[in-house]
C-alpha positions in Angstrom: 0.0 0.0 0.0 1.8 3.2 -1.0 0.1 5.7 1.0 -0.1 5.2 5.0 -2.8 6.7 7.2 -1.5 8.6 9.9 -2.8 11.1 12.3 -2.4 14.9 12.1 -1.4 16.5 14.7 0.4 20.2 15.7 3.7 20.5 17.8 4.5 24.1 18.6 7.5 24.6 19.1 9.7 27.6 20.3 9.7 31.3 18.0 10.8 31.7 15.8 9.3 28.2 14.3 5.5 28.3 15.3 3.2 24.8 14.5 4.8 21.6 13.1 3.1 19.0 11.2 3.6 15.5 10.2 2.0 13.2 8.2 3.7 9.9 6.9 2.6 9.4 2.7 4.3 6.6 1.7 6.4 3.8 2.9 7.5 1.6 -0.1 11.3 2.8 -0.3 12.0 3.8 3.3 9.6 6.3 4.9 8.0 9.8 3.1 7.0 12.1 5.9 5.1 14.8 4.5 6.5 18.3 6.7 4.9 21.7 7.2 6.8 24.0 9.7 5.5 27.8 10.3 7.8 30.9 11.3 7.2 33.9 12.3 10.4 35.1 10.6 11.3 35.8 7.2 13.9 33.3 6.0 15.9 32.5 3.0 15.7 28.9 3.7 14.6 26.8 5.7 16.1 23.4 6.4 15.4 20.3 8.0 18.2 17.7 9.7 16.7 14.0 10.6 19.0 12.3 12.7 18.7 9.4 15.3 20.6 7.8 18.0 23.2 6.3 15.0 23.1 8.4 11.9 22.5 11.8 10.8 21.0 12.4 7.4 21.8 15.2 5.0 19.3 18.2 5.5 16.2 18.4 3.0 15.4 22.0 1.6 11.8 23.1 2.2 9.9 25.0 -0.2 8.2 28.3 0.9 4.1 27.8 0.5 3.5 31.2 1.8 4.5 33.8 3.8 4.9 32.0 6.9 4.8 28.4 6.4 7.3 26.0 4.9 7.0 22.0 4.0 8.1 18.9 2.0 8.6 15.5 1.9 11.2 14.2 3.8 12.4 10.0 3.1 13.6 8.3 5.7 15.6 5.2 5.3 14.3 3.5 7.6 10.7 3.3 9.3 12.1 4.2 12.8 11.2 7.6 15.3 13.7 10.1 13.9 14.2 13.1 15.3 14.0 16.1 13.4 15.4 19.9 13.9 15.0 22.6 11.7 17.3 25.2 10.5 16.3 28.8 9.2 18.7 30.6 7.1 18.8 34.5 6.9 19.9 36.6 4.1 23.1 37.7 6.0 24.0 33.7 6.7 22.8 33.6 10.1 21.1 30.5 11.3 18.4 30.0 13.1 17.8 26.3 14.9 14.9 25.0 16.5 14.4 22.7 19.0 14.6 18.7 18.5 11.3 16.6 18.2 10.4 13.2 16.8 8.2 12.4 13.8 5.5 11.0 16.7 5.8 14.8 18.3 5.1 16.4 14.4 2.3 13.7 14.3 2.9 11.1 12.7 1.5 7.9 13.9 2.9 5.4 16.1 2.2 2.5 14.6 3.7 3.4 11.2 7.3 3.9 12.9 8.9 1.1 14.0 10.4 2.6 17.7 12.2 -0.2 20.1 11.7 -4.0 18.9 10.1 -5.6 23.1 12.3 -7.4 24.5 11.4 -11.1 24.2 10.9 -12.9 27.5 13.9 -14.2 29.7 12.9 -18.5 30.1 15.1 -20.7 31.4 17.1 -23.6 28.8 14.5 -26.7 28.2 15.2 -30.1 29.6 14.9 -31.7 26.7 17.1 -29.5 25.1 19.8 -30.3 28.5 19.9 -33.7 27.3 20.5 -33.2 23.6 23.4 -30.8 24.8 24.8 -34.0 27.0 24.2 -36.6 24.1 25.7 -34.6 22.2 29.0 -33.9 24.7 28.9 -38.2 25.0 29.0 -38.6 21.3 32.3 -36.4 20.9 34.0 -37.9 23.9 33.7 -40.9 22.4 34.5 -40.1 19.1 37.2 -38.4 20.7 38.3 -42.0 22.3 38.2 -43.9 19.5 40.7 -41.5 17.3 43.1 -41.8 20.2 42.5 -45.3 20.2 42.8 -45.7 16.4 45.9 -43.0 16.2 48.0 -43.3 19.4 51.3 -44.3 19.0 52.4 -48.0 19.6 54.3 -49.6 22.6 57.7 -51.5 22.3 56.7 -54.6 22.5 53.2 -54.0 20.3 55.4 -53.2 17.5 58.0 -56.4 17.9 54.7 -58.5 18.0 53.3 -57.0 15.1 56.8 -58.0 13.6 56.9 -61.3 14.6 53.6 -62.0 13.0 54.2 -60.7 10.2 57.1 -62.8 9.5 55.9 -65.5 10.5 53.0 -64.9 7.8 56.0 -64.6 5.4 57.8 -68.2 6.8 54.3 -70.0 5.9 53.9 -68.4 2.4 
């Protein structure tokens, strides 16, 4: 399915950036956020940086819709709870940085990202499972038994009766 429900919802967040919304579009290569920010300052740019606890992705340019509100799609490789902060560029090459959220914060919903996997249950080994360890330790020993067994080197007096024999298998020939 290429487009994802997801719930709309507005994060506020500190001036000069006013309302933030989130709404996830697709999820076929990755994860398309759709992103509107509002500012109450006039900009040249306005950038936003995903980044999560191990990578940080390159900023996506937003396009101006009007005077006061910015937006765009953001992918995401991954479906996971990035977090996002957004950067406003003056004319003079001053930046201006928000604060950090998530895409859950901007509105997105939960269910579409993927946050931590639960942790599966601790249980104890099975006894069945015991005994196929300890079959398994027997079978080696002995295997290990029989190549010593099979590979050791002979005694002295093994070796002059192996001789013996053998000529004496020679003699009757």
């Amino acid at each position: 399915m290429p487009y994802v429900s997801a719930i709309i919802a507005a994060l506020v967040l500190a001036s000069p950036f006013g309302a933030v919304e989130g709404k996830a579009v697709s999820d076929e290569a990755g994860l398309t956020v759709e992103i509107t920010v509002e500012v109450d300052k006039t900009f040249e740019a306005v950038l936003v940086r995903p980044f999560s606890s191990f990578e940080e992705l390159p900023p996506t340019s937003l396009v101006a819709l009007d005077a006061d509100t910015w937006g765009g799609l953001v992918t995401f490789p991954s479906s996971e709870d990035w977090s996002l902060v957004f950067d406003g560029l003056e004319a003079d090459g001053t930046a201006t940085r928000s604060d950090a959220m998530t895409l859950t914060a901007i509105g997105v919903d939960p269910l579409v990202v993927s946050g931590d996997s639960a942790p599966l249950p601790r249980r104890g080994i099975d006894t069945s499972t015991w005994w196929l360890i300890g079959g398994m330790v027997a079978a080696l020993g002995a295997l290990a038994v029989l190549a010593w067994w099979t590979f050791a080197p002979e005694e002295e007096g093994q070796k002059t009766k192996d001789k013996g024999q053998a000529e004496d298998r020679e003699i009757e020939s």
